[in-house]
C-alpha positions as a Markdown table, in Angstrom:
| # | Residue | x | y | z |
|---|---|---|---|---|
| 1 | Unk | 61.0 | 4.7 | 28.2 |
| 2 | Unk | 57.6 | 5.9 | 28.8 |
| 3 | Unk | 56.1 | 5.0 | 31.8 |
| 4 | Unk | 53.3 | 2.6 | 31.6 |
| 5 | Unk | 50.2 | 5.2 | 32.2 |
| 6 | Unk | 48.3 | 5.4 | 35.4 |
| 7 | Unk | 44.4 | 4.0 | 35.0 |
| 8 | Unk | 43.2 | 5.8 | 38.0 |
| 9 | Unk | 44.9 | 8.9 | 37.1 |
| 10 | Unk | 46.1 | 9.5 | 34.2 |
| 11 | Unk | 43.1 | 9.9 | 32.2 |
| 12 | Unk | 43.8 | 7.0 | 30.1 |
| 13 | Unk | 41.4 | 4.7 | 31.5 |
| 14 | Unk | 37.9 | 7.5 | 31.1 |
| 15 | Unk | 39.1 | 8.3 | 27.8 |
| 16 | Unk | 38.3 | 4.3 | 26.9 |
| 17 | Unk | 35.3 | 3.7 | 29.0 |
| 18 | Unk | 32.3 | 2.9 | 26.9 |
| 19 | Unk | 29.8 | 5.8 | 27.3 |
| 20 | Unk | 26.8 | 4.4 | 28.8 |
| 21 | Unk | 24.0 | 4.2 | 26.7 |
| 22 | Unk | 21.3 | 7.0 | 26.4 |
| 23 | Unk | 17.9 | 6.3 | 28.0 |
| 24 | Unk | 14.3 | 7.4 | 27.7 |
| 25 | Unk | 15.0 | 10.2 | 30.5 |
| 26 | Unk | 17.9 | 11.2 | 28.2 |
| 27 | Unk | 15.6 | 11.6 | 25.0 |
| 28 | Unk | 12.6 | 13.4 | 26.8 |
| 29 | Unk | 15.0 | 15.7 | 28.1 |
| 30 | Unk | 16.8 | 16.1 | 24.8 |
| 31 | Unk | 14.1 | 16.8 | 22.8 |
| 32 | Unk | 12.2 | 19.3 | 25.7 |
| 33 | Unk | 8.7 | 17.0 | 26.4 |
| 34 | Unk | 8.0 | 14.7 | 29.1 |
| 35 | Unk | 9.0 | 10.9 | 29.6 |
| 36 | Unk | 5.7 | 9.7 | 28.6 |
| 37 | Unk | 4.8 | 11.4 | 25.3 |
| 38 | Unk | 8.1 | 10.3 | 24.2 |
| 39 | Unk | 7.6 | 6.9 | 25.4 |
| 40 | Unk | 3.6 | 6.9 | 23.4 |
| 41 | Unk | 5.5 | 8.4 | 20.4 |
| 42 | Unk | 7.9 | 5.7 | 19.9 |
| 43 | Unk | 5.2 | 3.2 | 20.4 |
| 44 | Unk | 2.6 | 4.6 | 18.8 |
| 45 | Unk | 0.1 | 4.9 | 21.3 |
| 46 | Unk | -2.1 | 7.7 | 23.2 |
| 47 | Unk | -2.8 | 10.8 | 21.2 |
| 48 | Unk | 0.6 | 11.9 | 19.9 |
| 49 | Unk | 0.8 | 14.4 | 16.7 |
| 50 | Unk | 2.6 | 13.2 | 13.5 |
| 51 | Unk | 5.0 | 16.1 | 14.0 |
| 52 | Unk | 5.5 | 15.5 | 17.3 |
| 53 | Unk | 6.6 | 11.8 | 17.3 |
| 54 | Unk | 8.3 | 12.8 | 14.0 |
| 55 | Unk | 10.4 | 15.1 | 16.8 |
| 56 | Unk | 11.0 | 11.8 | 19.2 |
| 57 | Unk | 12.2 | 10.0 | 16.0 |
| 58 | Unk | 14.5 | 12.4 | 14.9 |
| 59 | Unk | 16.3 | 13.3 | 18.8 |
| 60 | Unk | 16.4 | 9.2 | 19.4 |
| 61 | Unk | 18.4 | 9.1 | 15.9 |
| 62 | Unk | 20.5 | 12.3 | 17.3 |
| 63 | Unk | 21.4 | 9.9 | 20.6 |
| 64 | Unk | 21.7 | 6.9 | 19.4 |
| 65 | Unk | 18.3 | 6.2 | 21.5 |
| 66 | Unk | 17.4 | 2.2 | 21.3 |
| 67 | Unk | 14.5 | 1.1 | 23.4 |
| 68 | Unk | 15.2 | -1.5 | 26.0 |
| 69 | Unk | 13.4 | -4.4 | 24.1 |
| 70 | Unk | 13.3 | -6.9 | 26.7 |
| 71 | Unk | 12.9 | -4.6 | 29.4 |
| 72 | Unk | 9.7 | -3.3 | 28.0 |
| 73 | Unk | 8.8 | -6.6 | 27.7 |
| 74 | Unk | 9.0 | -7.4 | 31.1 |
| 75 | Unk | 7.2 | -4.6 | 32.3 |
| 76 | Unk | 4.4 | -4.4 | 29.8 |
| 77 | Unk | 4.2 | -8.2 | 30.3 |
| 78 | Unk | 3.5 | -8.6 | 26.4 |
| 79 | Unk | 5.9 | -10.2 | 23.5 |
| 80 | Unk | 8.1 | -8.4 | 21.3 |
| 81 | Unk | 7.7 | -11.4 | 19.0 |
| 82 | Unk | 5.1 | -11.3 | 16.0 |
| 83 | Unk | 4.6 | -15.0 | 14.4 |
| 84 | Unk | 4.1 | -15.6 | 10.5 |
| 85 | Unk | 2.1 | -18.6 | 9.1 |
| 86 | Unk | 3.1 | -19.4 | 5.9 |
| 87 | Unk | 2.0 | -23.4 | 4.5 |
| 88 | Unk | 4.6 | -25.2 | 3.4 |
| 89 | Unk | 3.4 | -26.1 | 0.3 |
| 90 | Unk | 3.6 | -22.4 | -1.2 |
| 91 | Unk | 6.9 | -21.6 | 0.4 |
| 92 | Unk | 8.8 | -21.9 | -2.6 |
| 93 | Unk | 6.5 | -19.2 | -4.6 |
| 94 | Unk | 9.0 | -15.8 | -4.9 |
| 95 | Unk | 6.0 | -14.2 | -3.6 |
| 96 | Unk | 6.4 | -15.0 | -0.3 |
| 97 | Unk | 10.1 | -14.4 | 0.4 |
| 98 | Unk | 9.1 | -10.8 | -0.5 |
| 99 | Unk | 6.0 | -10.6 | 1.6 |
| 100 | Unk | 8.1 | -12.3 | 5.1 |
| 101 | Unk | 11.0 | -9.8 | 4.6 |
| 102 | Unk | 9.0 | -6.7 | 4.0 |
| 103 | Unk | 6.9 | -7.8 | 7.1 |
| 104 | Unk | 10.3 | -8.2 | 9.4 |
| 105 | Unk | 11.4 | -4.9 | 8.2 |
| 106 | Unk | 8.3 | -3.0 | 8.8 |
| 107 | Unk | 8.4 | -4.8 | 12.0 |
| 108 | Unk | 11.4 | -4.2 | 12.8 |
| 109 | Unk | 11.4 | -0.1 | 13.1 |
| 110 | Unk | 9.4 | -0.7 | 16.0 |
| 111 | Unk | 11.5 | -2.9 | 17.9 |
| 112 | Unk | 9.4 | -5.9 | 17.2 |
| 113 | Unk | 11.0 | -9.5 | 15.3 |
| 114 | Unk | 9.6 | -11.8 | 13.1 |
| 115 | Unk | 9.5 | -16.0 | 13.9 |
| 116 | Unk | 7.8 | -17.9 | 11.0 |
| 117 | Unk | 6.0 | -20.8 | 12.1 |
| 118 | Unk | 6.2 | -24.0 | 11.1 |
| 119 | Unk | 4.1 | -26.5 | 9.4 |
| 120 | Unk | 5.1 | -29.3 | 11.7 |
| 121 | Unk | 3.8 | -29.6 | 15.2 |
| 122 | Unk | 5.0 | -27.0 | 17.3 |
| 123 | Unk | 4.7 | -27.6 | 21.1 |
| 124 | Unk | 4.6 | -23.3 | 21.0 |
| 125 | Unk | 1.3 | -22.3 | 21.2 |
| 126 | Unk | 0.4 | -19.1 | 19.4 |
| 127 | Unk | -0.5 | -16.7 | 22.6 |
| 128 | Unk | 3.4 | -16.1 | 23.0 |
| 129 | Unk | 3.3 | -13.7 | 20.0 |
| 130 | Unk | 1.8 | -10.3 | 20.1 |
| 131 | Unk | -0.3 | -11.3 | 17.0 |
| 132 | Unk | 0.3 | -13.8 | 14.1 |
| 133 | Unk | -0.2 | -13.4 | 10.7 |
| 134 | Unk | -1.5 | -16.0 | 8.2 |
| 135 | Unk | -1.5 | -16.1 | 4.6 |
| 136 | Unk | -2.3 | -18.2 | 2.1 |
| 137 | Unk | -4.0 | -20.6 | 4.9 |
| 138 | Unk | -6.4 | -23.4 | 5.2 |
| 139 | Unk | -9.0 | -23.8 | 7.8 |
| 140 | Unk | -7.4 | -27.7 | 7.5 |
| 141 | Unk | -4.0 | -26.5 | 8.5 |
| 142 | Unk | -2.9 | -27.8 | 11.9 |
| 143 | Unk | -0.9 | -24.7 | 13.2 |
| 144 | Unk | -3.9 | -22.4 | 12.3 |
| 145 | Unk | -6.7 | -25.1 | 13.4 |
| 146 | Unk | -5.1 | -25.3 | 17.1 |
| 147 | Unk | -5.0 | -21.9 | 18.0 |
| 148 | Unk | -8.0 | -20.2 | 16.8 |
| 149 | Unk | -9.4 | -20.7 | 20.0 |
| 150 | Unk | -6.7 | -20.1 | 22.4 |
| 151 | Unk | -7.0 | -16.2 | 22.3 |
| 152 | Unk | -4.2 | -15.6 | 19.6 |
| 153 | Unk | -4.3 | -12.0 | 17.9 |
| 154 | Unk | -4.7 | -13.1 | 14.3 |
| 155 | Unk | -4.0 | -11.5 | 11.1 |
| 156 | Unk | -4.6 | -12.6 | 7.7 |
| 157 | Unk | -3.6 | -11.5 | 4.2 |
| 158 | Unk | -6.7 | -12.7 | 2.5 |
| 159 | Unk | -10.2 | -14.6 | 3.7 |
| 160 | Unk | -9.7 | -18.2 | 4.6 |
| 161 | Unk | -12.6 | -20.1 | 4.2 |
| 162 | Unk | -14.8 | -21.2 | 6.7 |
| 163 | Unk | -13.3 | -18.5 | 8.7 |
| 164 | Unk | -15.3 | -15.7 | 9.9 |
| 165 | Unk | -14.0 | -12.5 | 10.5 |
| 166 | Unk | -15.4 | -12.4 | 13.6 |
| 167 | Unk | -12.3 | -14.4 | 14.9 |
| 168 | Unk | -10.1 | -12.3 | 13.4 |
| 169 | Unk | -8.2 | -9.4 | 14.7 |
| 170 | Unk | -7.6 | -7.7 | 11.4 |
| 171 | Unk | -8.0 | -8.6 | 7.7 |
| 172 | Unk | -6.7 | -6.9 | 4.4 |
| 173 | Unk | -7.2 | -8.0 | 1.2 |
| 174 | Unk | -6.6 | -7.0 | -3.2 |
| 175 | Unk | -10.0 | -6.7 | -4.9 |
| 176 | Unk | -8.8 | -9.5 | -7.9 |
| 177 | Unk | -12.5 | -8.5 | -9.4 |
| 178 | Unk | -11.7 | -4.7 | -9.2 |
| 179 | Unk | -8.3 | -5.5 | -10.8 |
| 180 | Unk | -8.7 | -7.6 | -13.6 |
| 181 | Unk | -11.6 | -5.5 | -15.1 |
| 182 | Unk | -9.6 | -2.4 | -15.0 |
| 183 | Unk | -6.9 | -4.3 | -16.9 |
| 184 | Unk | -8.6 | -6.4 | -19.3 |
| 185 | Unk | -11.4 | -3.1 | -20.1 |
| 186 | Unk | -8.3 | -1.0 | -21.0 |
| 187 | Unk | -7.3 | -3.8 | -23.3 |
| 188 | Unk | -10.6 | -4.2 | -25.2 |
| 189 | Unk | -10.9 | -0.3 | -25.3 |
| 190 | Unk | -8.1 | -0.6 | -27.7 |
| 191 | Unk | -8.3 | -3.7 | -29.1 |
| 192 | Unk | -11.4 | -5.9 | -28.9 |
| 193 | Unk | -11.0 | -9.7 | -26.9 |
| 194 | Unk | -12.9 | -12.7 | -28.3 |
| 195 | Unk | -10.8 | -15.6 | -27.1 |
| 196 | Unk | -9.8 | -15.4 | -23.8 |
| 197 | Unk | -7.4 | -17.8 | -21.8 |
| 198 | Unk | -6.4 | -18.0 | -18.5 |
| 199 | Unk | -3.2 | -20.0 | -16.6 |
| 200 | Unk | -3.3 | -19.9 | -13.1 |
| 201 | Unk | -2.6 | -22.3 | -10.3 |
| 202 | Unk | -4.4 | -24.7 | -8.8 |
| 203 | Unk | -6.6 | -23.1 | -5.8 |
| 204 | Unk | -6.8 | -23.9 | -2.8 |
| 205 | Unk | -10.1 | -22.7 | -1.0 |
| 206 | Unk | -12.9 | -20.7 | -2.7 |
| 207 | Unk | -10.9 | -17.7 | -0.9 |
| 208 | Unk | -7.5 | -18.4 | -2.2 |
| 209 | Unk | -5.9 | -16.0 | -4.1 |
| 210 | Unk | -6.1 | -17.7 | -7.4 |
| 211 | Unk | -9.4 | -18.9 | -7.1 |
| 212 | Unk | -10.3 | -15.3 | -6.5 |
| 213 | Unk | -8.3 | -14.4 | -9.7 |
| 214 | Unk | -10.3 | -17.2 | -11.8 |
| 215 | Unk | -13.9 | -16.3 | -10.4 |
| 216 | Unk | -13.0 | -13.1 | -11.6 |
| 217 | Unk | -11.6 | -13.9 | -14.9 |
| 218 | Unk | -14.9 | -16.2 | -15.6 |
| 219 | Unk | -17.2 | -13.2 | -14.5 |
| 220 | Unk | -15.8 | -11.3 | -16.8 |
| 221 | Unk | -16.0 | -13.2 | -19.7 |
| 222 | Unk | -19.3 | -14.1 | -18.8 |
| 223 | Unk | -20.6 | -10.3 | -18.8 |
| 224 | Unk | -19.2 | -9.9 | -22.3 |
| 225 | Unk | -20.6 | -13.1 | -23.8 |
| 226 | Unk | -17.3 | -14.7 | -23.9 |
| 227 | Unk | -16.5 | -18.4 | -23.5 |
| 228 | Unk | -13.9 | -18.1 | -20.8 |
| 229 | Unk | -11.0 | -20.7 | -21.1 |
| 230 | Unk | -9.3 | -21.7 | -18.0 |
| 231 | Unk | -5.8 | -24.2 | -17.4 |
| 232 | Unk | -5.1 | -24.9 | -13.9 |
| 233 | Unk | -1.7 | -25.7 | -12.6 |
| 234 | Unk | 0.0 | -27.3 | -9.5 |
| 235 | Unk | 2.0 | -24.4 | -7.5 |
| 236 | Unk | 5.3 | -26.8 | -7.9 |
| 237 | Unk | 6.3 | -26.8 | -11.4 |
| 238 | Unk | 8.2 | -29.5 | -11.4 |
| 239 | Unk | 5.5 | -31.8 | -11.0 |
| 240 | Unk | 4.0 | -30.6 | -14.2 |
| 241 | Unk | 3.7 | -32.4 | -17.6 |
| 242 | Unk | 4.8 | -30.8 | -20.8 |
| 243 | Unk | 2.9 | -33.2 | -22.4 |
| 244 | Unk | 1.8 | -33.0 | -26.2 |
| 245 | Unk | -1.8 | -32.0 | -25.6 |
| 246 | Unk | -0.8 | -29.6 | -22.9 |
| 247 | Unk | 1.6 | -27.8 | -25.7 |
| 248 | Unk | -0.8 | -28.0 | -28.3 |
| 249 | Unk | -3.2 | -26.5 | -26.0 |
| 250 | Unk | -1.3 | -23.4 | -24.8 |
| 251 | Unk | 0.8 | -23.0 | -27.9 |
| 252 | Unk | -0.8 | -24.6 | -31.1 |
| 253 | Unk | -4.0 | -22.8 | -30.9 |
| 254 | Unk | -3.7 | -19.8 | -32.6 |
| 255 | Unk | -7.2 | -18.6 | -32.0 |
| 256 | Unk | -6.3 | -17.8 | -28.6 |
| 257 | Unk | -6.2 | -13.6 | -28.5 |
| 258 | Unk | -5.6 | -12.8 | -24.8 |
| 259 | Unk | -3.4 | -14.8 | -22.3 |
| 260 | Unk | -3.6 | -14.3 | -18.8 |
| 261 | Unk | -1.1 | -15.6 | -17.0 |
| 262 | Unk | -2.0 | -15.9 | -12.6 |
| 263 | Unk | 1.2 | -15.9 | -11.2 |
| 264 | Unk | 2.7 | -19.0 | -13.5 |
| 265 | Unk | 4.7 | -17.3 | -16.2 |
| 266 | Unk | 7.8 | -17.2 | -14.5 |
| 267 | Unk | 7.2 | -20.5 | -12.9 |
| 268 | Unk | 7.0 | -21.8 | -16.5 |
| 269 | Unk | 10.5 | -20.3 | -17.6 |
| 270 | Unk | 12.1 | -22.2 | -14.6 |
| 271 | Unk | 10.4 | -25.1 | -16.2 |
| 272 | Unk | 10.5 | -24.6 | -20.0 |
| 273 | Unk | 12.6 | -21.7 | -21.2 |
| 274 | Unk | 10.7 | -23.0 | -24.4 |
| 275 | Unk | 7.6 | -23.0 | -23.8 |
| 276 | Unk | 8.1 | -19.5 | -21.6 |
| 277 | Unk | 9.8 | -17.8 | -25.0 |
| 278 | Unk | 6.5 | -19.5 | -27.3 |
| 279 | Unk | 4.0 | -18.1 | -24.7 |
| 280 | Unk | 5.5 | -14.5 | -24.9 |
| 281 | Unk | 6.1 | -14.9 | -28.6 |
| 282 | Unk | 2.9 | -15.9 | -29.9 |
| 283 | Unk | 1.8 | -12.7 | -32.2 |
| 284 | Unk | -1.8 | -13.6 | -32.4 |
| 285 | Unk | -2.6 | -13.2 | -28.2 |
| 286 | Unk | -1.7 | -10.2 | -26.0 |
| 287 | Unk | -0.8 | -11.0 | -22.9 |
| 288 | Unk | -1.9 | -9.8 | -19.2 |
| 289 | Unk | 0.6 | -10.9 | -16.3 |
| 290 | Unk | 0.1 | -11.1 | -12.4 |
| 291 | Unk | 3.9 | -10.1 | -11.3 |
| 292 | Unk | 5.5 | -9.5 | -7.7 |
| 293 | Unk | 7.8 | -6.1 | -8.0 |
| 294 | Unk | 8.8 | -3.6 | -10.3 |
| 295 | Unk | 11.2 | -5.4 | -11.5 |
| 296 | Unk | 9.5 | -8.3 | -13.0 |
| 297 | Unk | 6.9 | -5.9 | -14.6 |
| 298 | Unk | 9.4 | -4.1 | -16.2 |
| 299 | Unk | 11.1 | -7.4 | -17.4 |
| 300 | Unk | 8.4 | -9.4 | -18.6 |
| 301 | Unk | 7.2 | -8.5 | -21.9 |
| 302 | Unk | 3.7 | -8.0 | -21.9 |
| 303 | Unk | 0.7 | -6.0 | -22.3 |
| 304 | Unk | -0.7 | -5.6 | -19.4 |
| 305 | Unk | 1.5 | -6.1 | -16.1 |
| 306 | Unk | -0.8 | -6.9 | -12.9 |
| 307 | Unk | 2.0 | -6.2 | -10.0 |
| 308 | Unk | 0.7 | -7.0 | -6.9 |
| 309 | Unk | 3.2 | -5.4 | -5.0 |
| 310 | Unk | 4.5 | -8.5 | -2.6 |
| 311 | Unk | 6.6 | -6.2 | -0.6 |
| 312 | Unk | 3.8 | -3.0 | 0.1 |
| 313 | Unk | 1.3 | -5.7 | 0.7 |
| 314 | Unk | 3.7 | -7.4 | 3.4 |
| 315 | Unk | 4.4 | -3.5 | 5.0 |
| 316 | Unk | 0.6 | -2.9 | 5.0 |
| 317 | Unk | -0.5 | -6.1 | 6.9 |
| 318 | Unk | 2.3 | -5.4 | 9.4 |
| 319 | Unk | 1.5 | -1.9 | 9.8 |
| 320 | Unk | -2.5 | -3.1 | 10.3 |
| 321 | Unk | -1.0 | -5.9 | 13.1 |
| 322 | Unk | 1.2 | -2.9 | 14.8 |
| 323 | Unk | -1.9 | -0.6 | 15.1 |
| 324 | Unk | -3.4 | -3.0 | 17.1 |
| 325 | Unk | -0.3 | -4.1 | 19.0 |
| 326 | Unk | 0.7 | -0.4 | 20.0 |
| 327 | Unk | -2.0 | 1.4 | 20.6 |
| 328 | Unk | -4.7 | -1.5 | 22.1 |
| 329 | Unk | -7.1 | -1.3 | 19.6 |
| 330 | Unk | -9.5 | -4.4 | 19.7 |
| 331 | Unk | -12.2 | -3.9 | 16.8 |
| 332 | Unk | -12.1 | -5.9 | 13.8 |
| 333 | Unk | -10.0 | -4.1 | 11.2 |
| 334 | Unk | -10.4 | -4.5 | 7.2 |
| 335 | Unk | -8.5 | -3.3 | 4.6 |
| 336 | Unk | -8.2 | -3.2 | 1.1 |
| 337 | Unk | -4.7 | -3.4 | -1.1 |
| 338 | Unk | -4.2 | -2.0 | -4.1 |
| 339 | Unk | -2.6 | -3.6 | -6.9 |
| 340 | Unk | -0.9 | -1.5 | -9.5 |
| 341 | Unk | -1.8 | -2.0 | -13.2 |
| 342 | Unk | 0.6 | -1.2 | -15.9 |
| 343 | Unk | -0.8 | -1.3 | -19.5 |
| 344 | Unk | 1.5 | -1.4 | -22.8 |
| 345 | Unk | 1.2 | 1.6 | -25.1 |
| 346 | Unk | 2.0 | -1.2 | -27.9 |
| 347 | Unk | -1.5 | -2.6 | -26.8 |
């Protein structure tokens, strides 16, 4: 029988001892520069060259280097904790799943998490977060209202209005006008439009998106001498009615030669797999969608396929918010988002 091995001596005991965990010392030294441009490259501040933090990156990945969150917190005295204001009453739109977790993961390679604030009355005041960023918001909204004034770093993903910027730490933002003209003029190059229809949902400031998408849509018909023909819709589709007139309006009419559809279409095939299959179907109207991903624009068969990109626009408002959390910046920041526009070649 064996004899049961010595701890102290034996070896047995090193050989099982967790290896203690590399630290910024460790990675300066690894990778040949000094503790503090290591330290600016992995937070992204002072005046550290691409290839150079691209260096830190790669010798923390080589270590197994993970930053000391709450010890940096402590001695920085900021939060790791960005805050995201999304109403309740949009919640349920896919968009916005998309936009949350592509913030958290952009987020995330920094060392920073993600809390999403409530609608409800939150004793938390927004000046524990590094920054918060709102979307879709009314001025009205309580959570948004209260701590304007209380020195909160505030994003948003489009204007609010009766918000000036000047109250804002950063803004960024999809040119709808830009957008939809690019689409609907590479339509009419091939084929002219002379009845144009528009579903979108029902706005909710002069700034929201879909107002911003109908202003647009009315512009442009109005430029060409078109009558522009607009249905509004509530964002929860189960409180619409499929009433006759509303079938006969979207379905019946056959005069209609261009449908655009703001963000409802799919919304419509969780309501009516019927009236989503007639929409699509009808031969006499092309059809121009606002879609999320790549994947619903390559599902949805349509014309023109207006992809907003939920998940870059999410990355690109968190990298705008970590700019100025990292590196102290504290001018006003504006940016614009691009959209991509995918046009059918059966057009």
């Amino acid at each position: 029988m064996n004899p049961r091995p010595d701890p102290f001596h034996s070896g047995w005991y090193c050989s099982r001892m967790k290896r203690p965990s590399p630290t910024l010392h460790d990675l300066a030294a690894h990778v040949g520069l000094s503790v503090t441009t290591v330290s600016d490259a992995l937070r992204r501040r002072g005046r550290v060259a691409e290839a150079t933090r691209a260096k830190v990156l790669e010798g923390a990945a080589e270590l197994g280097y993970s930053p000391n969150r709450p010890a940096q917190s402590l001695r920085s005295g900021s939060s790791l904790n960005v805050g995201i204001y999304i109403p309740r009453r949009v919640l349920g739109m896919e968009f916005y799943m998309a936009f949350a977790m592509s913030v958290a993961d952009e987020l995330g390679q920094y060392g920073y998490d993600l809390t999403i604030i409530s609608d409800a009355k939150d004793p938390r005041r927004w000046t524990q977060f590094a920054a918060v960023i709102v979307v879709d918001a009314c001025l009205s909204d309580g959570p948004l209202r209260e701590n304007l004034d209380n020195g909160s770093t505030v994003f948003t993903a489009g204007r609010i209005e009766g918000l000036p910027t000047s109250r804002l730490a950063g803004l960024i933002e999809i040119d709808y006008w830009k957008m939809l003209t690019e689409a609907l003029d590479g339509l009419e190059q091939q084929r002219a439009v002379t009845s144009p229809f528009l579903i979108a949902f029902e706005p909710l400031d002069k700034y929201s998106w879909s107002q911003m998408l109908i202003s647009s849509f009315v512009n442009w018909c109005t430029v060409r001498g078109l009558e522009p023909d607009v249905l509004t819709v509530s964002p929860d589709p189960n409180s619409w009615s499929f009433s006759e007139d509303f079938s006969r309006r979207i379905i019946d009419r056959k005069s209609y030669d261009l449908i655009v559809h703001g963000g409802t279409l799919l919304s419509m095939a969780a309501r009516s797999q019927k009236l989503y299959t007639e929409l699509i179907d009808l031969e006499s109207a092309r059809t121009a969608v606002l879609t999320t991903n790549e994947i619903e624009t390559r599902l949805i068969d349509c014309d023109v396929a207006l992809n907003i990109r939920a998940k870059e626009f999410g990355a690109a408002i968190a990298r705008l918010c970590l700019d100025r959390v990292l590196k102290g910046e504290s001018e006003f920041t504006h940016e614009w988002f691009a959209p991509e526009i995918f046009i059918s070649e059966r057009s």
